[in-house]
NUGUDREN-730476 format. One record per residue: residue in one letter; x, y, z of N, C-alpha, C in turn. Coordinates in Angstrom, 2 decimals, decimal comma. Each point is the difference from the previous one (the first is absolute). Example, Ala and Ser with C-alpha at 12.3 -4.5 7.8 and 13.67 -1.06 7.14 Angstrom:
BEGIN
<a <13,19 -5,69 7,80> <-0,89 1,19 0,00> <0,90 1,20 0,00>>
<s <-0,35 1,05 -0,72> <0,82 1,19 0,06> <-0,77 1,09 0,73>>
// end
This chain:
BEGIN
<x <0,86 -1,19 0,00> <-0,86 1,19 0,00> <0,89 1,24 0,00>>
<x <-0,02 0,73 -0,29> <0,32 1,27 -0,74> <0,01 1,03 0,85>>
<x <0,38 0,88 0,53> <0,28 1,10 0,90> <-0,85 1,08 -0,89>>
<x <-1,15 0,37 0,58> <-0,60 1,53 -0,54> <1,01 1,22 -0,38>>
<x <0,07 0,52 -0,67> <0,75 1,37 -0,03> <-1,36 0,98 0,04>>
<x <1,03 1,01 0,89> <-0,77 1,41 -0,04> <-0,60 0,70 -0,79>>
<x <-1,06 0,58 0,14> <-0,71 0,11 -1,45> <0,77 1,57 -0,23>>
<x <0,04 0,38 -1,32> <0,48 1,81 0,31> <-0,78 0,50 -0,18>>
<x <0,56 1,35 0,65> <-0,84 1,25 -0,35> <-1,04 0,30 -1,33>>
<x <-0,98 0,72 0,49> <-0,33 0,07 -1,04> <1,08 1,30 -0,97>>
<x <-0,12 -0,39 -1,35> <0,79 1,17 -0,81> <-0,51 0,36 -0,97>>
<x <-0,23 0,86 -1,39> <-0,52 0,57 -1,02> <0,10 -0,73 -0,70>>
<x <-0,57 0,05 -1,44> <0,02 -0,76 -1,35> <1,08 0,24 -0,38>>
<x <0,51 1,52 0,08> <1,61 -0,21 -0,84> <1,38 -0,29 0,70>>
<x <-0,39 -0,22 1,62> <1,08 -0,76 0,64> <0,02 -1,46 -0,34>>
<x <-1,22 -0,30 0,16> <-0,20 -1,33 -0,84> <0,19 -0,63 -1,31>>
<x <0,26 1,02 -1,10> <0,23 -0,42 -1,13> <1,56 -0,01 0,11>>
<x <0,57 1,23 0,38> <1,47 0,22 0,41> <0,31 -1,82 0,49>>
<x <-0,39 -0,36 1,01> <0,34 -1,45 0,59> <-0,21 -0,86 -0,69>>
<x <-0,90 -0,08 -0,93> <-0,56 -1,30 -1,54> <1,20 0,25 -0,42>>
<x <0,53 1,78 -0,96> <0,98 -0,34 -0,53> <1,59 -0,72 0,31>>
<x <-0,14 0,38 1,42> <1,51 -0,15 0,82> <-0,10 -1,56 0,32>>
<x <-1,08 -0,99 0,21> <-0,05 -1,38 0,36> <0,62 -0,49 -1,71>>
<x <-0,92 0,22 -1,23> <0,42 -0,36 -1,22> <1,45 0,40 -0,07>>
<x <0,47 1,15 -0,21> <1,50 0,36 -0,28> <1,08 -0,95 1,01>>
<x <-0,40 -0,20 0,90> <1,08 -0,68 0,93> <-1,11 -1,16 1,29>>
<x <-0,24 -0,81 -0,42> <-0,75 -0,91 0,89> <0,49 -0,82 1,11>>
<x <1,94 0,20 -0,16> <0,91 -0,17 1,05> <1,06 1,05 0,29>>
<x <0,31 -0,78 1,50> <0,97 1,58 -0,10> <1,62 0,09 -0,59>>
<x <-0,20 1,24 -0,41> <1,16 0,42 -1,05> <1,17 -0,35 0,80>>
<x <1,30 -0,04 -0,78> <1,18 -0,97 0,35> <1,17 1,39 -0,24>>
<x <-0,29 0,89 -0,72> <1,23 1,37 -0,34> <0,66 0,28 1,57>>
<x <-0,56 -0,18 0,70> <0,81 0,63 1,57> <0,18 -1,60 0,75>>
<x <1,16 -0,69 -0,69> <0,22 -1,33 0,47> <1,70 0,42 0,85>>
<x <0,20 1,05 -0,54> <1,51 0,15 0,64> <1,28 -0,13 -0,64>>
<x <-0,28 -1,45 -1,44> <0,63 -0,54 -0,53> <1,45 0,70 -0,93>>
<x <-0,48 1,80 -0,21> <1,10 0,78 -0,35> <1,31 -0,35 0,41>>
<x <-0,53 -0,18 1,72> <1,41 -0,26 0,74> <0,79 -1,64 -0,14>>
<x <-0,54 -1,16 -0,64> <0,29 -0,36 0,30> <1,40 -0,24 -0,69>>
<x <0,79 -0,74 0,86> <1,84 -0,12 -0,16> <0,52 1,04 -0,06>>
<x <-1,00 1,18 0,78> <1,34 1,42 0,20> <0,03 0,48 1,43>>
<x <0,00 0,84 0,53> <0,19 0,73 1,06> <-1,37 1,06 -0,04>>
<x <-1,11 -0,41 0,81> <-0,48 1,26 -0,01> <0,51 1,30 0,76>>
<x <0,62 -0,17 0,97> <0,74 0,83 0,79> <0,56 1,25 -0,90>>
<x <1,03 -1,04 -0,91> <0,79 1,02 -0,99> <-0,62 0,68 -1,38>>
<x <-0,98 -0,76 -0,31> <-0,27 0,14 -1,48> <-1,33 1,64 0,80>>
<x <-0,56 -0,10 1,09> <-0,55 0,92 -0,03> <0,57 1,33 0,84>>
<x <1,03 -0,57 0,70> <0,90 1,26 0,95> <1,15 0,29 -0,68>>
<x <0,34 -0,95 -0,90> <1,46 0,19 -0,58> <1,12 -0,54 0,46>>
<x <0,95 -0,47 -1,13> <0,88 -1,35 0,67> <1,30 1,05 1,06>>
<x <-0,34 0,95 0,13> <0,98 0,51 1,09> <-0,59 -0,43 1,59>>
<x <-1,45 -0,61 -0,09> <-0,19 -0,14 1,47> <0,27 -0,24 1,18>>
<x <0,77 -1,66 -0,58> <1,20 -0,62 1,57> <0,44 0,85 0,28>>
<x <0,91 0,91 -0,96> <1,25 0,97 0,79> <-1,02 0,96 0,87>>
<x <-0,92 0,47 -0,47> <-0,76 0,64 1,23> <-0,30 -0,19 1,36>>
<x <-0,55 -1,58 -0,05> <-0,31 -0,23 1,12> <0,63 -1,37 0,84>>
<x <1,45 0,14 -0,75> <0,94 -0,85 0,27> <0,45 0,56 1,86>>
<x <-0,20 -1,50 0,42> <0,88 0,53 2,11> <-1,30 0,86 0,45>>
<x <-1,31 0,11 -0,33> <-0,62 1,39 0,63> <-1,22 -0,64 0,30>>
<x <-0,80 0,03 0,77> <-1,61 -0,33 0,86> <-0,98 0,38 -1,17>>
<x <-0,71 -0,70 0,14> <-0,77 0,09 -1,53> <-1,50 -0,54 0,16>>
<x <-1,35 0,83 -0,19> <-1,17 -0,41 0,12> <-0,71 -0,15 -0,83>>
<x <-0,66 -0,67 -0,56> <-0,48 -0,81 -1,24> <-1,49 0,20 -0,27>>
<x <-0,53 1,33 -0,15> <-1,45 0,56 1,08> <-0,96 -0,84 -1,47>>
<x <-0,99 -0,50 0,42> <-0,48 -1,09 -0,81> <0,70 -1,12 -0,90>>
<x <0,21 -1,03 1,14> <1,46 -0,61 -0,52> <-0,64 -1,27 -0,77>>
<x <-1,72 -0,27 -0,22> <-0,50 -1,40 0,06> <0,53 -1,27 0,03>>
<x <0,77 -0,88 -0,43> <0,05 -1,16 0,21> <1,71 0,31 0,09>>
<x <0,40 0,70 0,31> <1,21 0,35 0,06> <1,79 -0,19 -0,68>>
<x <-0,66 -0,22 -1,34> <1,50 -0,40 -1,44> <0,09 1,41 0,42>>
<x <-0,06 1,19 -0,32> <0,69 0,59 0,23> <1,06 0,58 1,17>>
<x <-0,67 -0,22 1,17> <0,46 0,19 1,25> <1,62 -1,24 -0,20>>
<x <-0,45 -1,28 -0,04> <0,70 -0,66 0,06> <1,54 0,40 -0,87>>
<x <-0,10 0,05 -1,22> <0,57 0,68 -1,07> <0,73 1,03 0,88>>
<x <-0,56 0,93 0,39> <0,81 1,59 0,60> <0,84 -0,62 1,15>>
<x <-0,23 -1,33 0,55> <0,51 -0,39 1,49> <1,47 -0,69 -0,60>>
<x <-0,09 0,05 -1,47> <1,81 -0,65 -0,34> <0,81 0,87 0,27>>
<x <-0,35 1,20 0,41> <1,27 1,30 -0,09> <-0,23 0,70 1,17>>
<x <-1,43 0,54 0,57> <-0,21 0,40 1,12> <0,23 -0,40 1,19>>
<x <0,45 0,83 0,71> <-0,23 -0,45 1,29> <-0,73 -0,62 1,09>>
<x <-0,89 0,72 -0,58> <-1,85 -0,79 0,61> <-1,00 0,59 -1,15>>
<x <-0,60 -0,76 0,18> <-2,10 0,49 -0,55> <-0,66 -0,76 0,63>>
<x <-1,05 1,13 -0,22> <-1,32 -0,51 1,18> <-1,18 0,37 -1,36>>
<x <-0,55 -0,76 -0,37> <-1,12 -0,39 -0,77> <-1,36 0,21 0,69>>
<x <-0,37 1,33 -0,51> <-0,99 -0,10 0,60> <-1,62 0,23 -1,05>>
<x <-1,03 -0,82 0,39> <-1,24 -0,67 -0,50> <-1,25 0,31 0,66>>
<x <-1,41 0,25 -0,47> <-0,93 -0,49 0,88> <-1,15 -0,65 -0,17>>
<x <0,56 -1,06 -1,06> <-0,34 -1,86 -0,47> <0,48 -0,72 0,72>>
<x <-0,49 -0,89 0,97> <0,46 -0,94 1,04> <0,78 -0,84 -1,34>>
<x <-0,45 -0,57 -0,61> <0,27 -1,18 -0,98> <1,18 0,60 -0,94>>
<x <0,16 1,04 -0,06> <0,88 -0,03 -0,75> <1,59 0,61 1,03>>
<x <-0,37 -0,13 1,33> <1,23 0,36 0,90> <0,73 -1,44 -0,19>>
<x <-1,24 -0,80 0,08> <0,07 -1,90 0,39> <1,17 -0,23 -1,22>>
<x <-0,68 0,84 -0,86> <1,06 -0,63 -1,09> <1,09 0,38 -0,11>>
<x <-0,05 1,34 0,33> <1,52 0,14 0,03> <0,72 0,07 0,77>>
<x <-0,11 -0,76 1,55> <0,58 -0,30 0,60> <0,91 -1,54 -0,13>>
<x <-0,98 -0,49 -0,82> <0,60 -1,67 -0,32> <1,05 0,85 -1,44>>
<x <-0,17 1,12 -1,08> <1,20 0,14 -0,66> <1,11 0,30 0,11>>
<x <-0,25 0,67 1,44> <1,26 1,08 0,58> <0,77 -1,87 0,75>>
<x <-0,82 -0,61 0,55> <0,98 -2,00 0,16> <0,28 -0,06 -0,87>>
<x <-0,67 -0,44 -0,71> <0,84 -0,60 -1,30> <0,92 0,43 -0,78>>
<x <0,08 1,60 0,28> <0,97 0,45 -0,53> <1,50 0,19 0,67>>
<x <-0,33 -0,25 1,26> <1,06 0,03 0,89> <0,65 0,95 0,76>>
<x <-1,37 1,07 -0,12> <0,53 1,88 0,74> <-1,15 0,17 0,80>>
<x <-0,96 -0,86 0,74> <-0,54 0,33 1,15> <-0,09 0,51 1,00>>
<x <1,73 -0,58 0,22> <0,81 0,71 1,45> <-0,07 1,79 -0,59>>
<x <-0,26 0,80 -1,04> <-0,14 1,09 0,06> <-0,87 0,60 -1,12>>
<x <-1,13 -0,74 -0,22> <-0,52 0,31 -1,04> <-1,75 -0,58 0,94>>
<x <-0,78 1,09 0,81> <-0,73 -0,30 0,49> <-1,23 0,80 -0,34>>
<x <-1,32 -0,74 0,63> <-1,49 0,23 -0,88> <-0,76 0,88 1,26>>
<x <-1,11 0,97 -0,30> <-0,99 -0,46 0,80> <-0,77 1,22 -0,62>>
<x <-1,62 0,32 0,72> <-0,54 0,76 -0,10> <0,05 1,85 0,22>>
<x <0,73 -0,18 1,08> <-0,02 1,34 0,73> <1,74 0,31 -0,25>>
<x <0,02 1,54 -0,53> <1,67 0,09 0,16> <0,38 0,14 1,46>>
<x <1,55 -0,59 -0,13> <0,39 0,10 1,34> <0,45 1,22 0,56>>
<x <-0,14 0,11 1,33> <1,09 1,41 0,77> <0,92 0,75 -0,56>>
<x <0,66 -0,99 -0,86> <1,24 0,68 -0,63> <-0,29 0,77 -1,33>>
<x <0,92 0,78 0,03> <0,40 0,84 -1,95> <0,56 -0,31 -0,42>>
<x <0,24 -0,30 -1,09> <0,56 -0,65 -1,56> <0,94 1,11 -0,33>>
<x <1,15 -0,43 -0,71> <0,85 1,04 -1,05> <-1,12 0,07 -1,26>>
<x <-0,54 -0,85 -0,15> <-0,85 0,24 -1,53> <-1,43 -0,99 -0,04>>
<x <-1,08 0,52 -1,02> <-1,00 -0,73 0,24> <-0,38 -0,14 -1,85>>
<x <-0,10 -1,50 0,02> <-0,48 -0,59 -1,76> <-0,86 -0,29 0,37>>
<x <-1,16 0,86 -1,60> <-1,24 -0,29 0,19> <-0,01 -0,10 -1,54>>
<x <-0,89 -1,31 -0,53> <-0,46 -0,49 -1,33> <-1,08 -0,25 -0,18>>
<x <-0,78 0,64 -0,70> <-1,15 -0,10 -0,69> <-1,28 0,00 1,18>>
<x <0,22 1,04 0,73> <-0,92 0,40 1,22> <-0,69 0,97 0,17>>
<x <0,48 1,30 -0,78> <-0,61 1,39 0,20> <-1,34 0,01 -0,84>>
<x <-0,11 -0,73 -0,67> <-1,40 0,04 -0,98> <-1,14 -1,06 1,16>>
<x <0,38 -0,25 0,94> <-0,60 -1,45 0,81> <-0,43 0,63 1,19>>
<x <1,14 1,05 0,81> <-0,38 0,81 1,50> <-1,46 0,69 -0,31>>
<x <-0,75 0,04 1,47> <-0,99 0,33 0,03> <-0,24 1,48 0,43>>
<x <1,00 0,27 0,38> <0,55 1,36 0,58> <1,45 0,16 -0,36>>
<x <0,64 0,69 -1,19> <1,30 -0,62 -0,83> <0,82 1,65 0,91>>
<x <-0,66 0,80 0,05> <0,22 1,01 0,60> <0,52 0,02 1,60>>
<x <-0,76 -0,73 0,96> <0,47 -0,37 1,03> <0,90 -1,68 -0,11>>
<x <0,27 -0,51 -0,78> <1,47 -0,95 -0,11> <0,74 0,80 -0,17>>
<x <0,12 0,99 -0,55> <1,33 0,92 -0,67> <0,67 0,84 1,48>>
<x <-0,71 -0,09 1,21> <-0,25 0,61 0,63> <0,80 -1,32 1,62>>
<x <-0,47 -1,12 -0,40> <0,40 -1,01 0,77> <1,20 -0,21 -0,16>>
<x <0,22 -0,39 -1,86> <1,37 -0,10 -0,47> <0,99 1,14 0,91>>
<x <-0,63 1,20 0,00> <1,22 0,97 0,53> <0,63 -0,43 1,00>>
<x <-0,75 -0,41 0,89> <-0,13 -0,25 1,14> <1,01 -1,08 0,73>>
<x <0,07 -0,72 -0,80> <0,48 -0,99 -0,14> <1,20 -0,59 -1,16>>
<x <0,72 1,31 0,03> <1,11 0,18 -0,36> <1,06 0,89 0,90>>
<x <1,18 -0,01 -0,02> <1,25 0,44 0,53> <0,17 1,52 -0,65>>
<x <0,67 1,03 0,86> <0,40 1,11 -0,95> <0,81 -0,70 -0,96>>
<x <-0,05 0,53 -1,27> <0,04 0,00 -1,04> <-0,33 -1,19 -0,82>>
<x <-1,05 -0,69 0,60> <-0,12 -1,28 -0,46> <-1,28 0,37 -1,83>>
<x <0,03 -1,27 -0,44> <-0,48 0,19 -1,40> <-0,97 -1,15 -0,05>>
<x <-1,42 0,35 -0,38> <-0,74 -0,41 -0,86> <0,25 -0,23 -1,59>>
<x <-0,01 -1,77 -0,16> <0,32 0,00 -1,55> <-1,26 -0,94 -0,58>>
<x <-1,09 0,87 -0,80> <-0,94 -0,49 0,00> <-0,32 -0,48 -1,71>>
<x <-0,87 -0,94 -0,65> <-0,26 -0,31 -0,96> <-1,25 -0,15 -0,04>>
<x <-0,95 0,42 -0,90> <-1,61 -0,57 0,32> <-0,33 0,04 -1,38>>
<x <-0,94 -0,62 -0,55> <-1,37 0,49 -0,70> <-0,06 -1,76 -0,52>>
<x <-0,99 -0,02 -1,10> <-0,60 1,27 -0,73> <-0,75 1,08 0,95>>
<x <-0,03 1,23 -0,71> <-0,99 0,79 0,71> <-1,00 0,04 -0,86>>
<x <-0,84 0,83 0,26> <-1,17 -0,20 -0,25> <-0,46 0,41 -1,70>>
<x <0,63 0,49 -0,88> <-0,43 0,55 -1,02> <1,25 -1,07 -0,90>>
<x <0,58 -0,89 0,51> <0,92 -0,59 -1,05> <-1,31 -1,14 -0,16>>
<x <0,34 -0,35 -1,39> <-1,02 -1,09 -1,26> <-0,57 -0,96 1,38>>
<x <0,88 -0,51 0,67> <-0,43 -1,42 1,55> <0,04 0,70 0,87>>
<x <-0,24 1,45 0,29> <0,21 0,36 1,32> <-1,41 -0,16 0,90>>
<x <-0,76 -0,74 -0,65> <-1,18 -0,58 1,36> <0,47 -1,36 0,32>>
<x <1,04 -0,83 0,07> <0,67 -0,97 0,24> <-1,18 -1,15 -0,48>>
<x <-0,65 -1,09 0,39> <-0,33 -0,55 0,18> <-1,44 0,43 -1,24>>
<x <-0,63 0,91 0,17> <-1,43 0,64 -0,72> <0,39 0,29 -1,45>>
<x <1,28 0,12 -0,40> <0,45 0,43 -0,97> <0,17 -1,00 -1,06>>
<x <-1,18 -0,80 -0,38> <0,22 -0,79 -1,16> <0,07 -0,11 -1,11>>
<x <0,08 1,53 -0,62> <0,76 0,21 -0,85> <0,52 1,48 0,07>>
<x <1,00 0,92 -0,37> <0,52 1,04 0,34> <-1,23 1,20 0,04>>
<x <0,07 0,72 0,92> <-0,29 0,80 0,65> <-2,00 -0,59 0,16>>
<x <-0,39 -1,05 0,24> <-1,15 -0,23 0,44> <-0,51 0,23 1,27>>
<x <1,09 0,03 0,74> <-0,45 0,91 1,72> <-0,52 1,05 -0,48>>
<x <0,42 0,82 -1,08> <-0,37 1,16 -0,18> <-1,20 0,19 -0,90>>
<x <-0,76 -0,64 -0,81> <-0,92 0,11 -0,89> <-1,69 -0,69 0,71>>
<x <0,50 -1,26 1,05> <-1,31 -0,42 0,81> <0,47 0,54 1,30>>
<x <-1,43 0,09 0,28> <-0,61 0,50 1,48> <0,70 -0,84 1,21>>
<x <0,65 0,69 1,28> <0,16 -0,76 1,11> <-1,18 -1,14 0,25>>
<x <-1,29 0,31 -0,07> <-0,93 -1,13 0,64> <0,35 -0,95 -1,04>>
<x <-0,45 0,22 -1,54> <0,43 -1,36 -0,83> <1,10 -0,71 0,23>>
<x <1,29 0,74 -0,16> <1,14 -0,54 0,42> <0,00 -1,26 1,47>>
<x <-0,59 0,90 1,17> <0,15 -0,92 1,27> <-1,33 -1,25 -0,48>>
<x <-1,08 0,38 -0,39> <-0,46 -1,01 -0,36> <0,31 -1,55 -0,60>>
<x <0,80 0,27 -1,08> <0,73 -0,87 -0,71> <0,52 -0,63 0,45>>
<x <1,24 0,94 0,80> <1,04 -0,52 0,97> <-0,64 -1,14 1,03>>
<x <-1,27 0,46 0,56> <-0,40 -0,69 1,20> <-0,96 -1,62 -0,68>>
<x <0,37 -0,18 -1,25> <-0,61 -1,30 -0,39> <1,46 -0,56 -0,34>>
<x <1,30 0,45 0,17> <1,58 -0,78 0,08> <0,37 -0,27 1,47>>
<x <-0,20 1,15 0,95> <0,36 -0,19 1,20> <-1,02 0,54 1,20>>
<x <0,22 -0,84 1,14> <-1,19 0,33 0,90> <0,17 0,49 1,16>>
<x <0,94 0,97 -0,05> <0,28 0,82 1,35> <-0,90 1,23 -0,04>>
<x <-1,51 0,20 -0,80> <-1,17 1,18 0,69> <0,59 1,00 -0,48>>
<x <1,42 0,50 -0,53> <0,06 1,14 -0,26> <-1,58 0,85 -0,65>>
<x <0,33 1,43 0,24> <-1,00 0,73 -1,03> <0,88 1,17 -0,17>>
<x <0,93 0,31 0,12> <0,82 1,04 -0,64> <1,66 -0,31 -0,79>>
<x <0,33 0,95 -0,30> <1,53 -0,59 -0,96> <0,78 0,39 1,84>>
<x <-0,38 0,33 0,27> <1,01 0,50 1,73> <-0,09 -1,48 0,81>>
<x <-1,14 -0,90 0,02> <-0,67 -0,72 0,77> <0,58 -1,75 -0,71>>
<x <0,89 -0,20 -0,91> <0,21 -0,98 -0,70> <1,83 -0,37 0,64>>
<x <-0,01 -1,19 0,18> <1,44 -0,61 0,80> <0,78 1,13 -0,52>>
<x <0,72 0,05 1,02> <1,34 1,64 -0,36> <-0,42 0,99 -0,21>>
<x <-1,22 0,06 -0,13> <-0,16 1,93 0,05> <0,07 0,24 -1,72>>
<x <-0,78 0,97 -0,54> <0,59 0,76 -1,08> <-0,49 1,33 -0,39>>
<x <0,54 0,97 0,48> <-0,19 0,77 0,29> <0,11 1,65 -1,36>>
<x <0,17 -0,80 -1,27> <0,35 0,98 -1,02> <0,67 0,81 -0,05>>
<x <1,32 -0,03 0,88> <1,32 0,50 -0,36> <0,38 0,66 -1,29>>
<x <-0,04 1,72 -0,31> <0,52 0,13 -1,33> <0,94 0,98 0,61>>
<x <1,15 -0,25 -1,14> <0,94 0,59 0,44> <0,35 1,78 0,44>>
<x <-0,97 0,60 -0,66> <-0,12 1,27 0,38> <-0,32 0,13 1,39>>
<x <-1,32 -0,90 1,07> <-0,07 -0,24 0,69> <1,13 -0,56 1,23>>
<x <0,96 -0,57 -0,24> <1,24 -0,82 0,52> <0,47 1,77 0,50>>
<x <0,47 0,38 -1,56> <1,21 1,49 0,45> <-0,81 0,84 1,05>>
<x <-1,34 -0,10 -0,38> <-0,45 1,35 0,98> <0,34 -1,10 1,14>>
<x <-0,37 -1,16 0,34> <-0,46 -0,68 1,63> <1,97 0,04 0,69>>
<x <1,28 0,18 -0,44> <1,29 -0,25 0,06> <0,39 1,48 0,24>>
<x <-0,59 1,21 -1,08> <0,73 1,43 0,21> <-1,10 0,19 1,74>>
<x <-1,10 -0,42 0,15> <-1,01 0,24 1,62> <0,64 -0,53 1,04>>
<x <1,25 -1,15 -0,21> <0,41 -0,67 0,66> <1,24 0,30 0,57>>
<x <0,82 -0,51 1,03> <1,21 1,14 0,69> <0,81 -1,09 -0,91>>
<x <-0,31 -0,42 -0,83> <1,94 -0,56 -1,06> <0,32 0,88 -0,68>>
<x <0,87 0,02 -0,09> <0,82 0,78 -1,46> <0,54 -0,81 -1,42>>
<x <-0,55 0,12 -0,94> <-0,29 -0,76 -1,03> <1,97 0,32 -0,69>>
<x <0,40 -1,11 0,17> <1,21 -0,51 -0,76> <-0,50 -0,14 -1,69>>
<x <-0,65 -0,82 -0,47> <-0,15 -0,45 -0,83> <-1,74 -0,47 -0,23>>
<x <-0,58 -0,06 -1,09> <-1,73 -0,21 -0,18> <-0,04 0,32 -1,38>>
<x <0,22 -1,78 -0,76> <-0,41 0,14 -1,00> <-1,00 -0,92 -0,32>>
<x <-0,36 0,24 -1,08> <-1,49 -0,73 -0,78> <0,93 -0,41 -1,16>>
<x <0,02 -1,39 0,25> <0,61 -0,88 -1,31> <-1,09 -0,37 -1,20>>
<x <0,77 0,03 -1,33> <-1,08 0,14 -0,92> <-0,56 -1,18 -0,07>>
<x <-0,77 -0,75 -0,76> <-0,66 -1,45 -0,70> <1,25 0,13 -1,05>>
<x <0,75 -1,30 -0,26> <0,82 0,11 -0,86> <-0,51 -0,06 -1,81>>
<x <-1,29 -0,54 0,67> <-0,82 0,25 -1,75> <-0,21 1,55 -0,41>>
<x <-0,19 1,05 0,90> <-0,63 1,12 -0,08> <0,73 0,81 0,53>>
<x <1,61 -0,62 -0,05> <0,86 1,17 0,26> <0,11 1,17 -0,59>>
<x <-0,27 -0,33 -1,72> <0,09 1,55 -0,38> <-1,26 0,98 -0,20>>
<x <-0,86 -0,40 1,20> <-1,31 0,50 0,02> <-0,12 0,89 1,82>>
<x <1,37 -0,52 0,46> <0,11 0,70 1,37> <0,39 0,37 0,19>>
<x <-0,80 1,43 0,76> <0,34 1,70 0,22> <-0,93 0,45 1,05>>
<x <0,49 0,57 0,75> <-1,08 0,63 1,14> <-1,59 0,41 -0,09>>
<x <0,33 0,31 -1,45> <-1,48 -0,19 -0,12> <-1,11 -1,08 -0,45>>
<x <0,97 -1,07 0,20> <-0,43 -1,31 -0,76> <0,15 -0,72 1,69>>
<x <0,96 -0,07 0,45> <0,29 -0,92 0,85> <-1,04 -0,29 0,94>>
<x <-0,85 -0,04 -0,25> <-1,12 -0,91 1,25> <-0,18 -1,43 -0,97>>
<x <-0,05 0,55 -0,88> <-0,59 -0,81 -1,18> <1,10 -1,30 -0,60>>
<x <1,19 0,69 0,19> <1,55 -0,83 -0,89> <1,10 -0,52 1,44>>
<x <-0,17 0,03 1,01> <0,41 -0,37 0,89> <0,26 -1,31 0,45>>
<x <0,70 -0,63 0,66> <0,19 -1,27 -0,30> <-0,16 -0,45 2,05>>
<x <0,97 1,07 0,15> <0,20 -0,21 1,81> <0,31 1,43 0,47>>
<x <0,33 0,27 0,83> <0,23 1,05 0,92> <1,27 -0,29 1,02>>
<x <1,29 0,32 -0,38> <0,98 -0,37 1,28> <-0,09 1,82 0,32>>
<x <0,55 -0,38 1,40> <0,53 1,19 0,73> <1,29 -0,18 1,05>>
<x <0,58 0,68 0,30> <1,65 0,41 0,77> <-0,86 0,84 1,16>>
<x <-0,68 -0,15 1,13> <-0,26 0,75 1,51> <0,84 0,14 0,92>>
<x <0,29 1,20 0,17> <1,05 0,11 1,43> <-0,34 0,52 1,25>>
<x <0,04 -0,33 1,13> <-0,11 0,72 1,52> <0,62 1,00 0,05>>
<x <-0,57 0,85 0,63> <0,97 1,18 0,10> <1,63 -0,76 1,12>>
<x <1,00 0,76 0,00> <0,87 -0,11 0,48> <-0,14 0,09 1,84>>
// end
């Protein structure tokens, strides 16, 4: 016997047609945000740049949405310490068994809550489009850094690149052409965690565009080293400030503490 599902809301005829079309176009869920870019490279480097070790080579290092923790682990070959921090029970689980197996446990540790201490530096990947309040992390991060310590951050898509609704985006820029209700609708006949908003779906998503980022960083007490918007390498010669919401690929930035 069969578990009832919740009936939904009621919604309009053209949220409803919006959802006919979005069940036909994609009747499973899309596979483009599998990760697989990375695989056999370094995400660490390919999105911070292969100068990273030397950065945070010998130095305390916090891994602020670290999920299953390859990267944490990775930064713990050169660092001194990292502390990986998550707030997915299941994915601490996991990367506490990678940081064994990899053989840097003794200083490569997990948990929910950051600890007492400050970091020389804090790596953050593909998170600022996910915070629910991205404005007050920027704000924690400080906090939780050393004078002159550095935020070295990587995120997107954001919100106006072709996939920047991650998951809703089944074909380029379709976050943007159907309605939030159609969209969560759809979504909620693939997965059954009740969401009803793009904020309210595992990780947060919060429509991060990058114009948004600079204002939430210049409000913030860092001092911006570096903040660029990397192009789509298809639509490189289509990216220019006045294009770049649109031709963007990721967003790195260089953050510093004051001294």
């Amino acid at each position: 016997m069969t578990e009832a599902r919740p009936a939904h809301p009621a919604v309009s005829s053209w949220t409803m047609l919006q959802y006919r079309i979005l069940k036909r176009l994609a009747p499973r869920e899309p596979t483009h945000m599998s990760g697989s870019a990375y695989a056999n490279r370094s995400k660490l480097q390919t999105l911070l740049g292969p100068e990273l070790f030397e950065q945070v080579r010998g130095k305390d290092i916090l891994d602020f949405g670290c999920g299953v923790g390859l990267e944490a682990v990775e930064l713990a070959s050169v660092a001194r310490s990292v502390f990986g921090l998550d707030i997915v029970p299941r994915y601490l689980d996991q990367a506490r068994a990678n940081a064994a197996a990899a053989g840097v446990a003794d200083r490569c540790t997990f948990g929910s809550t950051a600890p007492e201490s400050v970091f020389d530096a804090i790596v953050s990947l593909d998170s600022f489009e996910h915070f629910a309040e991205p404005g007050e992390m920027l704000q924690t991060m400080h906090k939780l850094l050393r004078p002159g310590g550095r935020l070295l951050a990587s995120f997107g898509p954001t919100w106006y690149h072709p996939y920047g609704g991650h998951l809703f985006s089944i074909f380029p820029w379709a976050h943007l052409l159907f309605s939030e209700k159609a969209l969560i609708r759809w979504r909620n006949d693939i997965r059954s965690d009740g969401a009803t908003r793009f904020s309210e779906v595992e990780g947060g998503l919060n429509q991060m565009t990058i114009g948004r980022f600079e204002r939430l960083v210049r409000q913030s007490p860092f001092r911006i080293v570096r903040l660029e918007p990397v192009p789509i390498r298809a639509l490189k010669r289509f990216h220019a400030r006045p294009t770049r919401e649109f031709t963007s690929a990721i967003v790195r930035c260089v953050l510093q503490r004051a001294a």
